[in-house]
C-alpha positions in Angstrom: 18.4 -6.5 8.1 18.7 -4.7 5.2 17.0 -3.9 1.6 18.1 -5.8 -1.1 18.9 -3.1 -3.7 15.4 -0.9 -4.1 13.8 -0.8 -7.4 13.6 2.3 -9.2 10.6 4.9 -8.3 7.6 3.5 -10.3 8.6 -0.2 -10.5 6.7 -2.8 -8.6 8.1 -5.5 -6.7 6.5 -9.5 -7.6 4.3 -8.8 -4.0 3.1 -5.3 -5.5 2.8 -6.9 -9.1 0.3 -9.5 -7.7 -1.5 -7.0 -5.7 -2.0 -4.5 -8.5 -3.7 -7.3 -10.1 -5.6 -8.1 -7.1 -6.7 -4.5 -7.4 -7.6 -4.4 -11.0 -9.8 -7.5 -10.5 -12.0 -5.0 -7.7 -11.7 -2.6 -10.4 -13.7 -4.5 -12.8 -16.2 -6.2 -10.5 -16.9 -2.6 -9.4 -15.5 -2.8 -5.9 -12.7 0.0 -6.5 -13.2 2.8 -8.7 -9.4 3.4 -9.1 -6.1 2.8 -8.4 -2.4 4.1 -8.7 0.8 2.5 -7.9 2.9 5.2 -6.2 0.6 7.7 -6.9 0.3 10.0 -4.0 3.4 11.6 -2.0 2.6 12.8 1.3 4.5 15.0 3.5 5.1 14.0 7.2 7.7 16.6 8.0 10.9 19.1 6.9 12.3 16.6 4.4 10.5 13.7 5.2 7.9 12.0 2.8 5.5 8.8 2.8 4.7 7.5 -0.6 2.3 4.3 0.1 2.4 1.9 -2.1 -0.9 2.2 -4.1 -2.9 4.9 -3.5 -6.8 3.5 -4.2 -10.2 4.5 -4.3 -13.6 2.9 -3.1 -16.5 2.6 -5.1 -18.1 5.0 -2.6 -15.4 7.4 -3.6 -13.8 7.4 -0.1 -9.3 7.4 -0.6 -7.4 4.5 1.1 -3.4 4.4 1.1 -2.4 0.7 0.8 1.1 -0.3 1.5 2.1 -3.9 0.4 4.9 -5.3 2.4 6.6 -8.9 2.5 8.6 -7.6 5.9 7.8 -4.5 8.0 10.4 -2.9 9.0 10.2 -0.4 12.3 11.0 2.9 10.5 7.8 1.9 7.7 5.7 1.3 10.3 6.1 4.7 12.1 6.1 6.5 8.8 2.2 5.0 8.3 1.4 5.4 12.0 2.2 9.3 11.5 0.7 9.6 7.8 -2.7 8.0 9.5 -2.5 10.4 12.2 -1.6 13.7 9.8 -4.0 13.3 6.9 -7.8 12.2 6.3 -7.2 8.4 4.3 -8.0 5.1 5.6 -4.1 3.5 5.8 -4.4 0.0 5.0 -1.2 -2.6 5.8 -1.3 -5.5 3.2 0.7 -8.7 3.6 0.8 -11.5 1.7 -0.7 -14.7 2.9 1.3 -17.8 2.1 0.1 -20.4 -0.4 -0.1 -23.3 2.1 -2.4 -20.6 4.2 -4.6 -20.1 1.3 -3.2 -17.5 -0.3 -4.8 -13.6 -0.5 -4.2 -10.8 1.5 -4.2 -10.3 5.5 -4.8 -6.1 5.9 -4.1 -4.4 8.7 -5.6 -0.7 9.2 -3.9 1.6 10.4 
């Protein structure tokens, strides 16, 4: 299985569209005191890098990494196994829940 053509660097998919509004919506209820989409690159190892999707944090001022994903593949999943092993963050796996489910987020820390 392969990617469909990625976007550019900086351009949100319709999952990460919807979450960043998700996000925003804890931003003004005072839940999260910020957010950035692709804001934080971190380094895992000689030429290897983990950007999470949206980089976020609490009201309490503590910093997550959320990655929204529709389908994880093996290699993503190893490259947030070894970022939450490397670096002090809470890694947070976000999936979509399907309408007829309800709809939201399922998260999955890491």
């Amino acid at each position: 299985m392969y990617a469909l053509g990625r976007l550019k660097t900086g351009e949100m998919n319709k999952t990460e569209k919807a979450y960043a509004e998700y996000l925003e919506s804890l931003k003004q209820a005072g839940a999260i005191a910020w957010y950035r989409f692709e804001g934080v690159k971190l380094r895992l190892a000689d030429n290897t890098f983990y950007t999470p999707d949206f980089a976020v944090m609490s009201a309490a001022g503590t910093m997550e990494m959320h990655e929204v994903k529709g389908h994880w593949m093996d290699d993503a999943k190893v490259k947030i196994k070894v970022a939450a092993e490397m670096y002090p963050f809470r890694f947070i796996a976000i999936k979509a829940k399907a309408k007829k489910d309800g709809g939201g987020w399922d998260m999955q820390l890491f």
